[in-house]
Each structure stands twice: as structure tokens, then as C-alpha cells.
CHARMM internal coordinates of N, CA and C (Angstrom, degrees):
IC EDIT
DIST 1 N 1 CA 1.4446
DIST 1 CA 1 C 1.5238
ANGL 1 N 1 CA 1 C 111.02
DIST 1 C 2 N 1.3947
ANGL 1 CA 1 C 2 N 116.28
DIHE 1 N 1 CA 1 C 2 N -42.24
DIST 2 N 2 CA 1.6869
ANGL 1 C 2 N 2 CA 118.66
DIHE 1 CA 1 C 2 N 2 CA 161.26
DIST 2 CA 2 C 1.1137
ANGL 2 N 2 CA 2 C 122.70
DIHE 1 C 2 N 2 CA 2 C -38.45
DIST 2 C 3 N 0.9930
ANGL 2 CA 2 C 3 N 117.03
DIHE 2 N 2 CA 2 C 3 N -32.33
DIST 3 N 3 CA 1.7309
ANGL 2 C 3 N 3 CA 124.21
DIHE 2 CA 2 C 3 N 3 CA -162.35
DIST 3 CA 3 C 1.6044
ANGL 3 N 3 CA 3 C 96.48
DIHE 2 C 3 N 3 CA 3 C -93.54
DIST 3 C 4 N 1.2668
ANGL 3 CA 3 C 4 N 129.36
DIHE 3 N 3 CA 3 C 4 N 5.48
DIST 4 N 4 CA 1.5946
ANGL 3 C 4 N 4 CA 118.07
DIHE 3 CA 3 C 4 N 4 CA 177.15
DIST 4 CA 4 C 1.2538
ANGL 4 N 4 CA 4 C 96.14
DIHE 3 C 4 N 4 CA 4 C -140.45
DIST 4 C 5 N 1.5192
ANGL 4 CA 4 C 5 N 123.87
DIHE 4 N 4 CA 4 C 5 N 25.36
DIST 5 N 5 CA 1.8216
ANGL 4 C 5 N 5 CA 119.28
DIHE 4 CA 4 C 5 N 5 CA 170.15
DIST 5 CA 5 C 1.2742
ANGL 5 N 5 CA 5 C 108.38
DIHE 4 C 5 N 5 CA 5 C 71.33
DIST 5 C 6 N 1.7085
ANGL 5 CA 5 C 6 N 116.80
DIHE 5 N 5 CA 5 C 6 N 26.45
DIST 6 N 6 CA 1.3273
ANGL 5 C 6 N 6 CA 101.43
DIHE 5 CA 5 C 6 N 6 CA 155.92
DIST 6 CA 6 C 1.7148
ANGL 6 N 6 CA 6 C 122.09
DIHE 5 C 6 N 6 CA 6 C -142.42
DIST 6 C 7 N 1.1970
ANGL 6 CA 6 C 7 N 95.96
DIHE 6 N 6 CA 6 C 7 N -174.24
DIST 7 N 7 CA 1.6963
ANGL 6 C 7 N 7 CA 114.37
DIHE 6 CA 6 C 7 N 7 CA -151.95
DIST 7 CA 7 C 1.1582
ANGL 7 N 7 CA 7 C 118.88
DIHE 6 C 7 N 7 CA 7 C -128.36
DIST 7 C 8 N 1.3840
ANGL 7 CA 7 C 8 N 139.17
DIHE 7 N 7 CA 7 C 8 N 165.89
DIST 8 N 8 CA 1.9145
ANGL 7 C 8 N 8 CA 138.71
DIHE 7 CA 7 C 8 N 8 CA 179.91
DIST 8 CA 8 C 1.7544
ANGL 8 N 8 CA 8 C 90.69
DIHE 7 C 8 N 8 CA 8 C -82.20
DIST 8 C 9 N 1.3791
ANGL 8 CA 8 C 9 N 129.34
DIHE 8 N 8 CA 8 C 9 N 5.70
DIST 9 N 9 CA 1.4727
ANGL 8 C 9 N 9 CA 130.15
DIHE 8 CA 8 C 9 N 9 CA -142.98
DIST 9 CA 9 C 1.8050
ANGL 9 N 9 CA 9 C 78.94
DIHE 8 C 9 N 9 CA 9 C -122.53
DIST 9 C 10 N 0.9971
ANGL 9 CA 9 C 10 N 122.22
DIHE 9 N 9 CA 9 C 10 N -45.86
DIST 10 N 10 CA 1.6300
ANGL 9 C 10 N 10 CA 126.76
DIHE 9 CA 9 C 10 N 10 CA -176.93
DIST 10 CA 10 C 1.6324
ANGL 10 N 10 CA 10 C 118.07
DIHE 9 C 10 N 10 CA 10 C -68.75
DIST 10 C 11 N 1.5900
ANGL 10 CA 10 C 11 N 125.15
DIHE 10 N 10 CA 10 C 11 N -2.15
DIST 11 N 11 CA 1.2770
ANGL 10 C 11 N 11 CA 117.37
DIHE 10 CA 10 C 11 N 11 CA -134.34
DIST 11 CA 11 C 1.6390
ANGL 11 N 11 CA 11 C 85.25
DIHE 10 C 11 N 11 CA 11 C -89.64
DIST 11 C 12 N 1.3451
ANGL 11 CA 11 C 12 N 121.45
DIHE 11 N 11 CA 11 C 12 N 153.01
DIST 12 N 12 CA 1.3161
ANGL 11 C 12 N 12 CA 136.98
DIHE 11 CA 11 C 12 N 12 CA 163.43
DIST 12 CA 12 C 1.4987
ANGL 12 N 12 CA 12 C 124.95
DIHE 11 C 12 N 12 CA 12 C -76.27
DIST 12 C 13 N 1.6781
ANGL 12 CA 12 C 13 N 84.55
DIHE 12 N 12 CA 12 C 13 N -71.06
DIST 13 N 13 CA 1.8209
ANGL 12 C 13 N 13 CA 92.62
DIHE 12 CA 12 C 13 N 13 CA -167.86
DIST 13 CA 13 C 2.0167
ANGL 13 N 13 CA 13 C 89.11
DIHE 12 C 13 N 13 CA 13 C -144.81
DIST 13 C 14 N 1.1664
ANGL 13 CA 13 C 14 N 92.30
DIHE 13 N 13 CA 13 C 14 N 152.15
DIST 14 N 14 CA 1.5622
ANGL 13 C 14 N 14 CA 101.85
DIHE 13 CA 13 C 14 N 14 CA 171.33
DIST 14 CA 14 C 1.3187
ANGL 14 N 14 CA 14 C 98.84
DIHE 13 C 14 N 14 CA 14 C -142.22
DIST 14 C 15 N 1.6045
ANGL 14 CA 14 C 15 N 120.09
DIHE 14 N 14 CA 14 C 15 N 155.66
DIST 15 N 15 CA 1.5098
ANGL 14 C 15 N 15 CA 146.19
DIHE 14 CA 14 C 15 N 15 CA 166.25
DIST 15 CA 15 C 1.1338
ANGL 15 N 15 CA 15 C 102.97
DIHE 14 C 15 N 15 CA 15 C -149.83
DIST 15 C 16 N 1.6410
ANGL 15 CA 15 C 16 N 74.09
DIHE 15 N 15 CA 15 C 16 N 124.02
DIST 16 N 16 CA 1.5940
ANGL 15 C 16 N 16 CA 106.18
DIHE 15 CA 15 C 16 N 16 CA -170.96
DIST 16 CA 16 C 2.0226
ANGL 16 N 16 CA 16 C 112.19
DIHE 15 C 16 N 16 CA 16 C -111.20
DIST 16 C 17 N 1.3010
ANGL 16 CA 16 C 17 N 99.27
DIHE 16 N 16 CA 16 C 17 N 116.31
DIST 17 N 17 CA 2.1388
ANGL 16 C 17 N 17 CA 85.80
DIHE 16 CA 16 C 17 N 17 CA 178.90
DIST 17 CA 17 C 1.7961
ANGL 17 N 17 CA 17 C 102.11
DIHE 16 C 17 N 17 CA 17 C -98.99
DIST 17 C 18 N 1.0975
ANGL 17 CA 17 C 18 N 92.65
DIHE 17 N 17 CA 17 C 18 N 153.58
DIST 18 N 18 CA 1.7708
ANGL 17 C 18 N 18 CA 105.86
DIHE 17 CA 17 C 18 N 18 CA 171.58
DIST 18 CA 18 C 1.2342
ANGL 18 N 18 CA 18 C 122.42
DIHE 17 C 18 N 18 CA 18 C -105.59
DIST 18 C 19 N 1.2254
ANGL 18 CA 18 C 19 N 146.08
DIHE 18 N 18 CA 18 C 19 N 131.97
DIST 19 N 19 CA 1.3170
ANGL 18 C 19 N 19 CA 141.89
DIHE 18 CA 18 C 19 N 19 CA 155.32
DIST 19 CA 19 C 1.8074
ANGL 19 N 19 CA 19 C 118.81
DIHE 18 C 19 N 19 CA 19 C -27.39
DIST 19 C 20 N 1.5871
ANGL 19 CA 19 C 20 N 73.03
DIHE 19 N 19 CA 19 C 20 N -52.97
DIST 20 N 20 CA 2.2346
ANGL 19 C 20 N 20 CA 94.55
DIHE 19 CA 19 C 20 N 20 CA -170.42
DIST 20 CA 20 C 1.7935
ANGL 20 N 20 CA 20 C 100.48
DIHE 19 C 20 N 20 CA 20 C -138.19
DIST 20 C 21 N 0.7584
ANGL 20 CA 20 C 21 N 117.58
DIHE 20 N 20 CA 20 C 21 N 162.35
DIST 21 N 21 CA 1.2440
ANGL 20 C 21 N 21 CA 109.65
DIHE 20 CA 20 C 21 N 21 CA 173.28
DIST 21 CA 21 C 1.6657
ANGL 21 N 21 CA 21 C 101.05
DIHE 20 C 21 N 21 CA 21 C -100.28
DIST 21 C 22 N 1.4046
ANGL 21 CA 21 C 22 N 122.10
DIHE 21 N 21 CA 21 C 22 N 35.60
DIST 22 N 22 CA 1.4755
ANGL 21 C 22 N 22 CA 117.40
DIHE 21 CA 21 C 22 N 22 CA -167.82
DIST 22 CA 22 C 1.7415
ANGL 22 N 22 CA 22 C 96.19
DIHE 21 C 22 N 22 CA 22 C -106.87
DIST 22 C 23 N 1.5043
ANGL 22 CA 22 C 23 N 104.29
DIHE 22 N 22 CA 22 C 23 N -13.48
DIST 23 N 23 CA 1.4717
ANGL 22 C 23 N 23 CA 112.27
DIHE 22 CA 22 C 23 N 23 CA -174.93
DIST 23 CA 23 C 1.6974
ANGL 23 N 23 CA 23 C 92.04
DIHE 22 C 23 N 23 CA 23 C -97.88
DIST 23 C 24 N 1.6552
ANGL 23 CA 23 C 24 N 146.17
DIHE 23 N 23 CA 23 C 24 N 22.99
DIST 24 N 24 CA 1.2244
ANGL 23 C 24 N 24 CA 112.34
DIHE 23 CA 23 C 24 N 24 CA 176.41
DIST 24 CA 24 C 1.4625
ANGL 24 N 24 CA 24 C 128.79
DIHE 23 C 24 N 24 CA 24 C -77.19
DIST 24 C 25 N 1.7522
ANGL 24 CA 24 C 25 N 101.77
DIHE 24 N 24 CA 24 C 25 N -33.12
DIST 25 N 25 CA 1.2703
ANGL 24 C 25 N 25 CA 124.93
DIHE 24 CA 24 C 25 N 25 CA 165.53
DIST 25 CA 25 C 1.7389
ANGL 25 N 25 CA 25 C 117.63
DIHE 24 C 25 N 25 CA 25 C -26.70
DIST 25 C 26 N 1.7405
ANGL 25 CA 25 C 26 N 96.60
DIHE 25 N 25 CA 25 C 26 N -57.82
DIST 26 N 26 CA 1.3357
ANGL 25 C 26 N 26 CA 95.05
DIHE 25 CA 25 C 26 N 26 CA -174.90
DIST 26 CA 26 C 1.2235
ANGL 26 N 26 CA 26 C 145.59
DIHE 25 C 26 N 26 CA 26 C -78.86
DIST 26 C 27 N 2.0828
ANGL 26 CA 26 C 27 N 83.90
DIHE 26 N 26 CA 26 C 27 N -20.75
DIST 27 N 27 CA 1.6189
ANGL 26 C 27 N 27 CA 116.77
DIHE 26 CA 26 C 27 N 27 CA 177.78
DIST 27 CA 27 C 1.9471
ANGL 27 N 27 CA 27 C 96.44
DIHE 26 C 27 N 27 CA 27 C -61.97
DIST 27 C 28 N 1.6296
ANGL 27 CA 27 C 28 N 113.67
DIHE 27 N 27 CA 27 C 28 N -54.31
DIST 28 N 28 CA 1.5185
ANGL 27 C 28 N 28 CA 103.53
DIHE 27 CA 27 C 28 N 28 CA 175.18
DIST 28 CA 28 C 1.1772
ANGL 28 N 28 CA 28 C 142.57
DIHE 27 C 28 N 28 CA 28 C -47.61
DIST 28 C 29 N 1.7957
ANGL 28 CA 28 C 29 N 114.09
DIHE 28 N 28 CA 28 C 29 N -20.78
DIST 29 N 29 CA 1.1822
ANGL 28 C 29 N 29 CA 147.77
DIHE 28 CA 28 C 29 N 29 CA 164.95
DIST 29 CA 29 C 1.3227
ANGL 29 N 29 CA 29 C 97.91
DIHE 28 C 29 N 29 CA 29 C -42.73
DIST 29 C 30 N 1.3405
ANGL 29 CA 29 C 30 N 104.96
DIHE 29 N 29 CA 29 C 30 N -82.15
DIST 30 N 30 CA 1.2806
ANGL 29 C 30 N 30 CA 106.43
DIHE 29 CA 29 C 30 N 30 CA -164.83
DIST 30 CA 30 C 1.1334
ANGL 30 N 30 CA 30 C 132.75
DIHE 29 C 30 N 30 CA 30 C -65.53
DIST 30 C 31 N 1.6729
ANGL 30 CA 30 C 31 N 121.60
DIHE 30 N 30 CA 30 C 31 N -33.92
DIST 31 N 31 CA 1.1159
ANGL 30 C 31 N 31 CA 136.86
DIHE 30 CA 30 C 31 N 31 CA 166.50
DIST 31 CA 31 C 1.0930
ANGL 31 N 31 CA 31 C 110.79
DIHE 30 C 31 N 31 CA 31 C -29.54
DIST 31 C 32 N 1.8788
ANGL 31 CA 31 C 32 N 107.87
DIHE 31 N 31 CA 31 C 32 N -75.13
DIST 32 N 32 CA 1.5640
ANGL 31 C 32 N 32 CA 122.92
DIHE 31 CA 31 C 32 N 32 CA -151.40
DIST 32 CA 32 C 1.7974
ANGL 32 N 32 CA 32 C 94.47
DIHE 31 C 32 N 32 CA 32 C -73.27
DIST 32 C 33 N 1.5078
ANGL 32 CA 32 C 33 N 129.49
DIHE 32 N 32 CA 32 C 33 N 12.76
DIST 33 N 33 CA 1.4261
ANGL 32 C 33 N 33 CA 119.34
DIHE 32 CA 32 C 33 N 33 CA 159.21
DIST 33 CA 33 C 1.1823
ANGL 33 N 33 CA 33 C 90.24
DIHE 32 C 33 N 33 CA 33 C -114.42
DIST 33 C 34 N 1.1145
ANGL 33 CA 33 C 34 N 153.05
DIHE 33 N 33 CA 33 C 34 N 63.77
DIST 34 N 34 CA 1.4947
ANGL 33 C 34 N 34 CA 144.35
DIHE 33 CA 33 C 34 N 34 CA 169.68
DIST 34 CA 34 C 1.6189
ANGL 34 N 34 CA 34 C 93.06
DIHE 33 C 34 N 34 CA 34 C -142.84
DIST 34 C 35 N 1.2107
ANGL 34 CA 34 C 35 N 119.84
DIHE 34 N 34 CA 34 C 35 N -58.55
DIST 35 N 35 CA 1.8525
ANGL 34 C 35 N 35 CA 135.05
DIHE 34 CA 34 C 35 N 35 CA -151.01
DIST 35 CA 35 C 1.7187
ANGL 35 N 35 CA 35 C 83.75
DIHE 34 C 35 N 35 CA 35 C -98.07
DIST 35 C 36 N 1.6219
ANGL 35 CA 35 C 36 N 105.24
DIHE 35 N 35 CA 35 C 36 N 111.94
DIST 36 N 36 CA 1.3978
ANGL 35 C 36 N 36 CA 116.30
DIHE 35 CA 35 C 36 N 36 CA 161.21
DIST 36 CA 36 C 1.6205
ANGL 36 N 36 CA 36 C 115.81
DIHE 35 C 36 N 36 CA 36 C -45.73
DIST 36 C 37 N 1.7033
ANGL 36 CA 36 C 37 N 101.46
DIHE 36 N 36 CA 36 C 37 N 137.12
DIST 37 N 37 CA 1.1736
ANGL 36 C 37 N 37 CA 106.27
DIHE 36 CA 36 C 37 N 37 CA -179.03
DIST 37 CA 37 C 2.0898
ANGL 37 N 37 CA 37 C 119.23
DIHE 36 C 37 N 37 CA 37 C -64.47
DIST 37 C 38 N 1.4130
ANGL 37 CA 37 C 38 N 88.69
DIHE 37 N 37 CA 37 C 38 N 125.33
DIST 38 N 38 CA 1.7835
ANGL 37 C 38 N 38 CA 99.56
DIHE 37 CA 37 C 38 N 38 CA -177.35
DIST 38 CA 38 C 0.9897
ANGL 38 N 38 CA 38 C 107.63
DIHE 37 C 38 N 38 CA 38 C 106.88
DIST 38 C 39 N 1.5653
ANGL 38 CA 38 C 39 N 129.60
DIHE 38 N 38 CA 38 C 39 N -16.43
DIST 39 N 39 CA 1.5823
ANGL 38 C 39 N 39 CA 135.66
DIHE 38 CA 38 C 39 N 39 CA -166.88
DIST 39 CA 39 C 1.9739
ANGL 39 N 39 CA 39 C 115.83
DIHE 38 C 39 N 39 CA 39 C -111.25
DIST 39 C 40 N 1.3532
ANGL 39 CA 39 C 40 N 101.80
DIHE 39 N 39 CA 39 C 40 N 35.80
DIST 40 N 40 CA 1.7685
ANGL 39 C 40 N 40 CA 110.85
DIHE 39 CA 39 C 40 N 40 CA -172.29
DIST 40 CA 40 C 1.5210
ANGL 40 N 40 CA 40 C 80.37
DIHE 39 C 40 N 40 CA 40 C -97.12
DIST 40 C 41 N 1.7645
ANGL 40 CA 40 C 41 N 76.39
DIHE 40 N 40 CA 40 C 41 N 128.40
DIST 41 N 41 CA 1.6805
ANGL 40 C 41 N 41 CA 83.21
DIHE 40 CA 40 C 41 N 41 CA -178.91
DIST 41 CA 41 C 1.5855
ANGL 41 N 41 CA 41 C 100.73
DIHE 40 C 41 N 41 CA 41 C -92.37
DIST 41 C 42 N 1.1639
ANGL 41 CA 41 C 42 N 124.82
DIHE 41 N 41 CA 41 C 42 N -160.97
DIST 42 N 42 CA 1.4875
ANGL 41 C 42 N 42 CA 142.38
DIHE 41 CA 41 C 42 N 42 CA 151.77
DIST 42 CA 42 C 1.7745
ANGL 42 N 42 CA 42 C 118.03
DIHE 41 C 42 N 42 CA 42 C -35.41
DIST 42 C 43 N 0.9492
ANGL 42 CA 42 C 43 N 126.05
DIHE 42 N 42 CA 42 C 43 N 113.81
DIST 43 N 43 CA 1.6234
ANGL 42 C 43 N 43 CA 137.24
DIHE 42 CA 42 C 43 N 43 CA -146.84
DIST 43 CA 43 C 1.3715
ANGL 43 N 43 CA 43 C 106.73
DIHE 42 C 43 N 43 CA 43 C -124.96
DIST 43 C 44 N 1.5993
ANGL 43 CA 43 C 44 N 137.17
DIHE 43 N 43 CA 43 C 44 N 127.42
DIST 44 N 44 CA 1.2314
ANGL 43 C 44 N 44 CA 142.40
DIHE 43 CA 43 C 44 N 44 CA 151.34
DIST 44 CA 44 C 1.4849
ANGL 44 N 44 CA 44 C 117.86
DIHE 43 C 44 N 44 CA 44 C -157.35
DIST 44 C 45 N 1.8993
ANGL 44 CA 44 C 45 N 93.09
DIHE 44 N 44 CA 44 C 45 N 124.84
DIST 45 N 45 CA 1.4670
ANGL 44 C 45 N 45 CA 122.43
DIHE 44 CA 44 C 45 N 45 CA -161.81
DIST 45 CA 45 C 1.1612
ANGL 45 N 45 CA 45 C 111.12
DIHE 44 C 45 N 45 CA 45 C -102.02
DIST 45 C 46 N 1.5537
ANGL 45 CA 45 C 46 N 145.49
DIHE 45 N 45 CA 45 C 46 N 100.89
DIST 46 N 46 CA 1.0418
ANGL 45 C 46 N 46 CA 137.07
DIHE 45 CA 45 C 46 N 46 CA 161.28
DIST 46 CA 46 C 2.1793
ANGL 46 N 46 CA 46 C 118.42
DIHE 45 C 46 N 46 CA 46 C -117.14
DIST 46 C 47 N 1.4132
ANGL 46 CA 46 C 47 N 89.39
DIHE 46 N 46 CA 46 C 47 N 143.11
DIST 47 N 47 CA 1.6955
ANGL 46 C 47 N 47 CA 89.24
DIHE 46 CA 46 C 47 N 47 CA 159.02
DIST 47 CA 47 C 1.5362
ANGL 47 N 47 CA 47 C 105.47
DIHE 46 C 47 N 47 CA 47 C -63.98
DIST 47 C 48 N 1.7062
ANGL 47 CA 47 C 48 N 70.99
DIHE 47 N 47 CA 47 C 48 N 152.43
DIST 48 N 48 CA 2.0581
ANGL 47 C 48 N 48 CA 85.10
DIHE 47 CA 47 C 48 N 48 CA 172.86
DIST 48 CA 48 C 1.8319
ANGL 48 N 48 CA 48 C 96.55
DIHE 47 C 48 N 48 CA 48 C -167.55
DIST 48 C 49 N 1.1403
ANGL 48 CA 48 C 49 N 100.87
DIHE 48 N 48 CA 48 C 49 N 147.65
DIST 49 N 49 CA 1.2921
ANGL 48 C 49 N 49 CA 121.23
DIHE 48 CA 48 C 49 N 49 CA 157.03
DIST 49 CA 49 C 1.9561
ANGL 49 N 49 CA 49 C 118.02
DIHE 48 C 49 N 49 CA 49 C -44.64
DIST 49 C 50 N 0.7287
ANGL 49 CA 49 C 50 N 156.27
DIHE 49 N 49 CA 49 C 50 N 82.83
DIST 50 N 50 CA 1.5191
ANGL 49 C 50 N 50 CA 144.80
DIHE 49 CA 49 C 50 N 50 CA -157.61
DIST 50 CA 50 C 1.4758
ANGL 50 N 50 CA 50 C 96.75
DIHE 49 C 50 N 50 CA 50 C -114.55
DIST 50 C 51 N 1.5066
ANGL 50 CA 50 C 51 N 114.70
DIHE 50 N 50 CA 50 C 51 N 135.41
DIST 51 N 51 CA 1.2070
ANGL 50 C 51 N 51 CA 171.38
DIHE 50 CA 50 C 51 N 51 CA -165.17
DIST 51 CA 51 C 1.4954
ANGL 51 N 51 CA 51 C 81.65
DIHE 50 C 51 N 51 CA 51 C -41.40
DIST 51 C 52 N 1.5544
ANGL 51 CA 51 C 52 N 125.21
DIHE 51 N 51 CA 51 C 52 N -88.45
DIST 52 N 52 CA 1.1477
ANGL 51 C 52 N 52 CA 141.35
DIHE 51 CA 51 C 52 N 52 CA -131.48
DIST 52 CA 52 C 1.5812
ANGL 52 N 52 CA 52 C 112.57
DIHE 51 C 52 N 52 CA 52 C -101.96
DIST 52 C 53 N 1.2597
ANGL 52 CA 52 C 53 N 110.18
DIHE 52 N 52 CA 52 C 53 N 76.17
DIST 53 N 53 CA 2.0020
ANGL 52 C 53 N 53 CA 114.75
DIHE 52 CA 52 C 53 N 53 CA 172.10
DIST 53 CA 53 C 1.2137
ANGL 53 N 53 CA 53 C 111.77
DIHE 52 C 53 N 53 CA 53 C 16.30
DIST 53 C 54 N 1.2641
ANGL 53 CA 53 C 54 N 164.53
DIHE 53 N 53 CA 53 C 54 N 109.84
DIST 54 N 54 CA 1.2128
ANGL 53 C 54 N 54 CA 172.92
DIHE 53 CA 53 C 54 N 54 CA 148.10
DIST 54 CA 54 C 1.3827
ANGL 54 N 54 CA 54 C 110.66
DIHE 53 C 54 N 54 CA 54 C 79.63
DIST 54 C 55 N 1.4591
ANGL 54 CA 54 C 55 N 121.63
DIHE 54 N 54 CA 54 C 55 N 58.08
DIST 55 N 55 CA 1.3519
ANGL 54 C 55 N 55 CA 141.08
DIHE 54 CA 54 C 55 N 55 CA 165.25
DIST 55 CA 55 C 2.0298
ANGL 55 N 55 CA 55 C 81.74
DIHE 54 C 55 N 55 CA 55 C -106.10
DIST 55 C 56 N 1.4426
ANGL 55 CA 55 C 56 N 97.48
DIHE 55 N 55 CA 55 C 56 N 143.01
DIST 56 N 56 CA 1.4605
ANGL 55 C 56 N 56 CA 105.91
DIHE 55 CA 55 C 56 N 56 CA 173.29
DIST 56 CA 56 C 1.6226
ANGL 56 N 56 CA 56 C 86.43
DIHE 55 C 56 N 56 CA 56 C -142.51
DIST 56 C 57 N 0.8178
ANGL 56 CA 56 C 57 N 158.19
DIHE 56 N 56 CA 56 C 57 N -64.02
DIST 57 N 57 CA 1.7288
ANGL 56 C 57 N 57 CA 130.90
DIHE 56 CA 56 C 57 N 57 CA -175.34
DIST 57 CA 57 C 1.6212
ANGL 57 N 57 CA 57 C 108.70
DIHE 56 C 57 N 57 CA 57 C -91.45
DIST 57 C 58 N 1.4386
ANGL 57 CA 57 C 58 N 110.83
DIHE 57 N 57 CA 57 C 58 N 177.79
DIST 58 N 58 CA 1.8370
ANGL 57 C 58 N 58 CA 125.26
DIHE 57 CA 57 C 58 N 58 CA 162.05
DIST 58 CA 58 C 1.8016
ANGL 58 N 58 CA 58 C 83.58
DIHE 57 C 58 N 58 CA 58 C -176.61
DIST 58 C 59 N 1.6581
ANGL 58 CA 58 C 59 N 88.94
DIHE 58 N 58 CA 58 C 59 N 126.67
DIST 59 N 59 CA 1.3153
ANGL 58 C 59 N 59 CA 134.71
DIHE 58 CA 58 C 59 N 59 CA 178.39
DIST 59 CA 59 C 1.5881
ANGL 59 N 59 CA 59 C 107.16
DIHE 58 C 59 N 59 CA 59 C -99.76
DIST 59 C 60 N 1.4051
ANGL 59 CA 59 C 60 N 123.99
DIHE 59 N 59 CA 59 C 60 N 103.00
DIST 60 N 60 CA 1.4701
ANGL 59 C 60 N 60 CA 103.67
DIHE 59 CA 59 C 60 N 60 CA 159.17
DIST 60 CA 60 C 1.5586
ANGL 60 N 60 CA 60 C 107.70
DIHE 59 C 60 N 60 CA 60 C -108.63
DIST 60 C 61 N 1.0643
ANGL 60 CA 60 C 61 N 111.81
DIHE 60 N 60 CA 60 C 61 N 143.51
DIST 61 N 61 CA 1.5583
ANGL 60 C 61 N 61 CA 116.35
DIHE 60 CA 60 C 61 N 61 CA 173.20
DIST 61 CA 61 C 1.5302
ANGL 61 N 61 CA 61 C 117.05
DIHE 60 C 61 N 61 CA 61 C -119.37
DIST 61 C 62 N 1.9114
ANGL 61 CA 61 C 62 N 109.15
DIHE 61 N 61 CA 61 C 62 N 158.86
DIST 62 N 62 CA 1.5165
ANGL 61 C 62 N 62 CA 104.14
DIHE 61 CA 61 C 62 N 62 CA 174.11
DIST 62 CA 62 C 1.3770
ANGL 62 N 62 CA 62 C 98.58
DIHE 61 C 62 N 62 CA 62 C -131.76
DIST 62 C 63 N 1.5856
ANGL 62 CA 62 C 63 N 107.99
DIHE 62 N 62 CA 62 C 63 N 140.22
DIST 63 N 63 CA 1.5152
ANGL 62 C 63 N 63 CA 111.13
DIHE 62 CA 62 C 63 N 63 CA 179.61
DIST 63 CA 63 C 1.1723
ANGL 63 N 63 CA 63 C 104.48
DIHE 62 C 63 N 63 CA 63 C -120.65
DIST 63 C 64 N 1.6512
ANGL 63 CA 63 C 64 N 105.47
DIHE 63 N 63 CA 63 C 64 N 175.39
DIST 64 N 64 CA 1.5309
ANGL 63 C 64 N 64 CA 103.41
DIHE 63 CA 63 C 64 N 64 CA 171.52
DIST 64 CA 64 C 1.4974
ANGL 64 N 64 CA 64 C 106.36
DIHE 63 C 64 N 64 CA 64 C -118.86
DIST 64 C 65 N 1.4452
ANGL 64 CA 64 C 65 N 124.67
DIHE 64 N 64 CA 64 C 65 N 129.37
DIST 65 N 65 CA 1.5261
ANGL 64 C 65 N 65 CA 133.13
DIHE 64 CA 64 C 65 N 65 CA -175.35
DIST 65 CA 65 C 1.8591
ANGL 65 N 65 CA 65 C 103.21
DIHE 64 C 65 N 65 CA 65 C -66.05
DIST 65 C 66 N 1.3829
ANGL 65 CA 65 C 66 N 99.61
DIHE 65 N 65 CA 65 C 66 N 160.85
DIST 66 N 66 CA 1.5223
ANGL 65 C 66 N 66 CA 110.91
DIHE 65 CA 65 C 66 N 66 CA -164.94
DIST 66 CA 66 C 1.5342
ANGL 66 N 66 CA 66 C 100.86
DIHE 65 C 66 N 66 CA 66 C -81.01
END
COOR INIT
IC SEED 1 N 1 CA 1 C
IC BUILD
């Protein structure tokens, strides 16, 4: 993300899917130590079926370049 002028400080919007929603607790855990404080961009959490056998989250995010 450095290498194109950007930052956890730039983020727009993220969508986030769950396996279960029994992991959201932890998924926020981590997040809200990941995403600089004041800088949570635009947020949407849904269950979903995911692709890949014991994948339990996928994060897409949108930033804005420097």
C-alpha cells in the first residue's frame, strides 16, 4: 500500500464477509487495533458462504492514493 501513497489513515470504505457471525467480536478486535484511531472508514459486515475451506473472513478495502 506504501508503494502507491497509501495508508490505514486513507481508508474509505471496507467490506468485510464472515464465515459465522460468532467470529465478529474478534474480527472487531482486531480491526479496531489495526485501523488508526479517528481513521475507521465506512464499514459493512455481512455472513457469507466463502469460496475457500477454512477461510473465515475477506476484507476488501478502498483507499485514496496520495
Amino acid at each position: 500500500m506504501t508503494s502507491a501513497g497509501v495508508d490505514r489513515t486513507r481508508l474509505v470504505s471496507a467490506s468485510i464477509w464472515l464465515s459465522d457471525p460468532k467470529y465478529f467480536a474478534e474480527f472487531n478486535a482486531v480491526w479496531d487495533a489495526w485501523v488508526p484511531a479517528g481513521h475507521a472508514p465506512t464499514r459493512a459486515c455481512v455472513q457469507a458462504l466463502l469460496m475457500k475451506p477454512g477461510c473465515d473472513v475477506e476484507v476488501a478495502v478502498t483507499a485514496l492514493s496520495a
